[in-house]
C-alpha positions as CSV (number, residue, x, y, z in Angstrom):
1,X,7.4,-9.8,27.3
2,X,5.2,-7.1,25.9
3,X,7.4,-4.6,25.1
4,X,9.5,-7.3,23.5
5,X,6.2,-8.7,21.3
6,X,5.7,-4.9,20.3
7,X,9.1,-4.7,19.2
8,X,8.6,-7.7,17.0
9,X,5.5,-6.2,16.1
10,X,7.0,-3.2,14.4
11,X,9.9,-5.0,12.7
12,X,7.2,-7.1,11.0
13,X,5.7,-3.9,10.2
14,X,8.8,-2.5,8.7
15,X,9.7,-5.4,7.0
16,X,6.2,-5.9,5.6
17,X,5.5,-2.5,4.4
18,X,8.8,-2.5,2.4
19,X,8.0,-5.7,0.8
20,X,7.6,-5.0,-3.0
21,X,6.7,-8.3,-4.1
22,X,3.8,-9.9,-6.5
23,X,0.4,-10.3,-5.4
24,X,-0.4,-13.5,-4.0
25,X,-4.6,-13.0,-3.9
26,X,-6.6,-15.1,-5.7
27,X,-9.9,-14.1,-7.8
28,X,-9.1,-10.2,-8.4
29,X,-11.5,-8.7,-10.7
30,X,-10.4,-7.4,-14.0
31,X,-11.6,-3.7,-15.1
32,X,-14.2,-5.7,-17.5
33,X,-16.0,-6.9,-14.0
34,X,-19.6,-6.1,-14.0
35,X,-19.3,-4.4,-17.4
36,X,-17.1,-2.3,-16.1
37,X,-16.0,0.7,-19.1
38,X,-12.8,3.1,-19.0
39,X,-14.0,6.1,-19.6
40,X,-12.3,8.3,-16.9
41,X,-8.9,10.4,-17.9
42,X,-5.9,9.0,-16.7
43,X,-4.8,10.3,-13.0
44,X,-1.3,11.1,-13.9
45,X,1.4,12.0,-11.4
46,X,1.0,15.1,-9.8
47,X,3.4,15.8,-7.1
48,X,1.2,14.2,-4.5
49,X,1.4,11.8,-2.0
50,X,0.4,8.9,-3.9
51,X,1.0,10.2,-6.9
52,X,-2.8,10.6,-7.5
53,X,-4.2,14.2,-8.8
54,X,-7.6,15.2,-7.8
55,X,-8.4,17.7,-10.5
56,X,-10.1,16.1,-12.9
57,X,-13.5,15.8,-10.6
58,X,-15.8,18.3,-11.5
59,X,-17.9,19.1,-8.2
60,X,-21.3,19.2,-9.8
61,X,-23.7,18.7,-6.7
62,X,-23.8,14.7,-7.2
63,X,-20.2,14.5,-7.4
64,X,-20.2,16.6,-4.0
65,X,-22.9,14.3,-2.9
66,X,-20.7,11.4,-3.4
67,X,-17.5,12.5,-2.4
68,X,-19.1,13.3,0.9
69,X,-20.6,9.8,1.2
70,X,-17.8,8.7,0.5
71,X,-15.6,10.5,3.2
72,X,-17.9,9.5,5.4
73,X,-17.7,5.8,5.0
74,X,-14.0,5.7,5.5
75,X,-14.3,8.2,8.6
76,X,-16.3,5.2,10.1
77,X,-13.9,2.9,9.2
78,X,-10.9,4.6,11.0
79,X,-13.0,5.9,13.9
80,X,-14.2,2.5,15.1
81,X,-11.4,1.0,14.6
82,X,-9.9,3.2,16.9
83,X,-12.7,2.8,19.1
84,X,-12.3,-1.3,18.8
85,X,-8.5,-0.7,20.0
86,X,-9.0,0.9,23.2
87,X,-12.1,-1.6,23.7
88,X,-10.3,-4.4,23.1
89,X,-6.7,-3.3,25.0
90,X,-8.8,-2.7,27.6
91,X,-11.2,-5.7,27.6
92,X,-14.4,-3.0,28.1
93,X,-17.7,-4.2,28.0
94,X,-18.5,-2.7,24.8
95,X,-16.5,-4.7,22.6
96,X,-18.7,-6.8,21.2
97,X,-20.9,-4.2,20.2
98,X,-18.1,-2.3,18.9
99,X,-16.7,-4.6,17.0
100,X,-20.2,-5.5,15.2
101,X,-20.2,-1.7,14.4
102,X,-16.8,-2.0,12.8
103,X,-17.7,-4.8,10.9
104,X,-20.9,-3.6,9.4
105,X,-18.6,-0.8,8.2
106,X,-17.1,-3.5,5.7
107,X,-20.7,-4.3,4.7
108,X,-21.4,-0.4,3.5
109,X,-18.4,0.3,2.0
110,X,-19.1,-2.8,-0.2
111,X,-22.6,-1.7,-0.8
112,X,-21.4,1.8,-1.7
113,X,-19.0,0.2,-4.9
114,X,-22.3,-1.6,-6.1
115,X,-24.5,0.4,-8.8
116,X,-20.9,0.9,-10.1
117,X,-19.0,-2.6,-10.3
118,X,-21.7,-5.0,-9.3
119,X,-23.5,-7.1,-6.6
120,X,-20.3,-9.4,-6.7
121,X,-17.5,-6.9,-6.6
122,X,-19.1,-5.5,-3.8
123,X,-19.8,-8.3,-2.1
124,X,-16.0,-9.5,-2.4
125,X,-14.5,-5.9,-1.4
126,X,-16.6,-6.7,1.7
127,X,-15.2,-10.0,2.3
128,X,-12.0,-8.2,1.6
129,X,-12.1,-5.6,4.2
130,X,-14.1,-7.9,6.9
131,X,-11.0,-10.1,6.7
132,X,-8.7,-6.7,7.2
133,X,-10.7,-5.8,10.2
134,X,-10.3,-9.7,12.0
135,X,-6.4,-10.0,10.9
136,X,-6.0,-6.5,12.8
137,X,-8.1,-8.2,15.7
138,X,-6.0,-11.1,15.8
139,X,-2.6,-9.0,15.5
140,X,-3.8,-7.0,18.5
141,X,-5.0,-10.2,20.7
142,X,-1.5,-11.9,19.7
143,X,0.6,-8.3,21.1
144,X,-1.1,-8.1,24.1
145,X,-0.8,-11.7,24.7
146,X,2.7,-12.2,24.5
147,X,2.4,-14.4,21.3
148,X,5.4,-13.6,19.1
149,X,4.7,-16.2,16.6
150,X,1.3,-15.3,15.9
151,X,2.6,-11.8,15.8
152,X,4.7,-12.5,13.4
153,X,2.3,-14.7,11.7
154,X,-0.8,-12.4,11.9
155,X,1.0,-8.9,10.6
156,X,2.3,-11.1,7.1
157,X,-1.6,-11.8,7.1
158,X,-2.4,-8.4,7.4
159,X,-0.1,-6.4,4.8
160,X,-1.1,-9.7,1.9
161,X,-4.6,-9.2,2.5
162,X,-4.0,-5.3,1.9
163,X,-2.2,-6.1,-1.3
164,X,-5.0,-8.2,-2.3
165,X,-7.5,-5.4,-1.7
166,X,-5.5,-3.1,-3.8
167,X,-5.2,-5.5,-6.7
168,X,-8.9,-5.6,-6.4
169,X,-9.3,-1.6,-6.4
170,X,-6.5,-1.5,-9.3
171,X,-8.1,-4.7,-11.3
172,X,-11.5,-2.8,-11.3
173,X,-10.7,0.8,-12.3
174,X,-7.4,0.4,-13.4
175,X,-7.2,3.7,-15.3
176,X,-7.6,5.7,-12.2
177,X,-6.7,3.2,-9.2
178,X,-3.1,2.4,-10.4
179,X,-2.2,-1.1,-8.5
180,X,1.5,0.7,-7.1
181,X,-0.6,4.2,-5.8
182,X,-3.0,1.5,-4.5
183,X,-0.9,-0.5,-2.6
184,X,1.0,2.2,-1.3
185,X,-2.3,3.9,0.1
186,X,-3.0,0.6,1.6
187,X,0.0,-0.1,2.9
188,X,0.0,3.5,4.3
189,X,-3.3,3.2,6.1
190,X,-1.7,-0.1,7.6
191,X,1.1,1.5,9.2
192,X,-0.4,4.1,10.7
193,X,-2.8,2.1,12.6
194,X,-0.3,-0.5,14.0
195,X,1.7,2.8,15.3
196,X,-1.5,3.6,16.8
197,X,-2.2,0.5,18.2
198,X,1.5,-0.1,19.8
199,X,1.6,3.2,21.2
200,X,-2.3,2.2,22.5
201,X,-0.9,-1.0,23.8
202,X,2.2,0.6,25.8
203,X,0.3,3.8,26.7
204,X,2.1,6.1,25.3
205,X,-1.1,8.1,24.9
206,X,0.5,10.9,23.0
207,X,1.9,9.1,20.5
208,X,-1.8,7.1,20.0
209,X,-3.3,10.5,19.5
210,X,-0.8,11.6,17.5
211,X,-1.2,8.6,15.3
212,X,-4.9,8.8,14.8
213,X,-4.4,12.5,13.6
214,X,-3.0,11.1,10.7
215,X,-4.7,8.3,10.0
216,X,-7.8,10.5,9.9
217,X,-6.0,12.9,7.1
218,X,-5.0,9.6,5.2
219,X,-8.2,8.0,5.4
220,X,-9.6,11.3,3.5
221,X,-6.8,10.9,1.1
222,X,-7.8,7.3,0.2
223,X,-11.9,8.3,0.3
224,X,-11.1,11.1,-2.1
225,X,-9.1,8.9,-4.4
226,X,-11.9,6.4,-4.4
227,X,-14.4,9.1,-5.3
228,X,-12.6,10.8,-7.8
229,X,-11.5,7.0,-9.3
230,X,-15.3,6.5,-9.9
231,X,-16.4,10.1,-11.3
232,X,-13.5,9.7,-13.8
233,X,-14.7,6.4,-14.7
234,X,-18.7,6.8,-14.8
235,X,-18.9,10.2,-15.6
236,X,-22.4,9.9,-16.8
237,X,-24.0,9.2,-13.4
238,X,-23.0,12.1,-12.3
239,X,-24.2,14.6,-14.8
């Protein structure tokens, strides 16, 4: 029954992340949120990944500063997720503790977008991202259980609620966090981490690792785009 739920899980997954259609969130910020200005270049294609170029930061110190802060908030978020995964696969006694970790994660990374977009913005990136973090939880409790319904039910959850998170990202820098790159990089970071959690679930431990690896190189690619995003946008805080 597992294997077969897991097997559901990732044709959801497929099926999800190559759904190209509208947004369905509701209260997405515009790029006049907070008084919110666009003064940061346009990130033009580049060749990359995402299409995003990473030029246009100039590393003063504060820019480094930030960048680094920045990183490191997203390096949180991927590493105790992981660390909620094999908590919660294996029902260890740590989970609840872990999973209060994970969640205060949400919390900073809100607080980090404040002295830029505002005590609301933040606030709903966090509401955002906390909801990210318990439609995961769910997905995983639903695999393990056998539940092919709520598998099915939680991973359209998942993938609409990362589409409403890059509307929000686009909506509020829209010069630099274009809504399709943003999506995309959502998207991305989504399938990676079901990979790792089905490979977790079935223990194929190799494959888990292997997964996490690049998760933790696209969770730099995201933090960097974030970074940059804001430098362009509010040069003059960084000066």
């Amino acid at each position: 029954m597992l294997a077969a739920v897991l097997t559901l899980s990732v044709s959801v997954w497929v099926a999800c992340s190559n759904d190209d259609g509208s947004d369905p969130g509701e209260d997405v910020p515009t790029a006049a949120v907070a008084g919110v200005t666009e003064t940061g270049p346009d990130y033009a294609s580049s060749g990359g990944d995402q299409g995003m170029s990473h030029d246009s930061a100039v590393m003063t110190p504060a820019v480094a500063e930030f960048h680094d802060a920045m990183r490191k908030l997203w390096e949180d978020h991927v590493t105790w997720t992981r660390l909620f995964i094999v908590s919660a696969v294996a029902d260890l006694p740590d989970s609840p503790a872990t999973t209060e970790r994970l969640l205060q994660n949400q919390t900073d990374i809100g607080d980090a977008i404040k002295p830029f977009y505002g005590e609301d913005a933040g606030n709903q990136l966090t509401v955002l991202l906390k909801e990210h973090i318990t439609t995961a939880a769910t997905l995983l409790g639903a695999a393990k259980a056998g539940d092919s319904a709520a598998v099915t039910a939680s991973s359209a959850s998942w993938y609409d609620n990362a589409d409403r998170i890059a509307a929000f990202l686009s909506g509020a820098n829209p010069d630099n966090w274009p809504e399709s790159d943003a999506t995309a990089m959502m998207r991305e970071h989504l399938d990676l981490t079901l990979e790792e959690a089905v490979a977790h679930l079935t223990g194929d431990y190799a494959t888990d690792i292997a997964a996490y690896d690049k998760i933790h190189v696209q969770i730099l690619e995201m933090a960097d785009m974030l970074s940059d995003g804001i430098v362009a946008q509010f040069p003059e805080r960084f000066e």
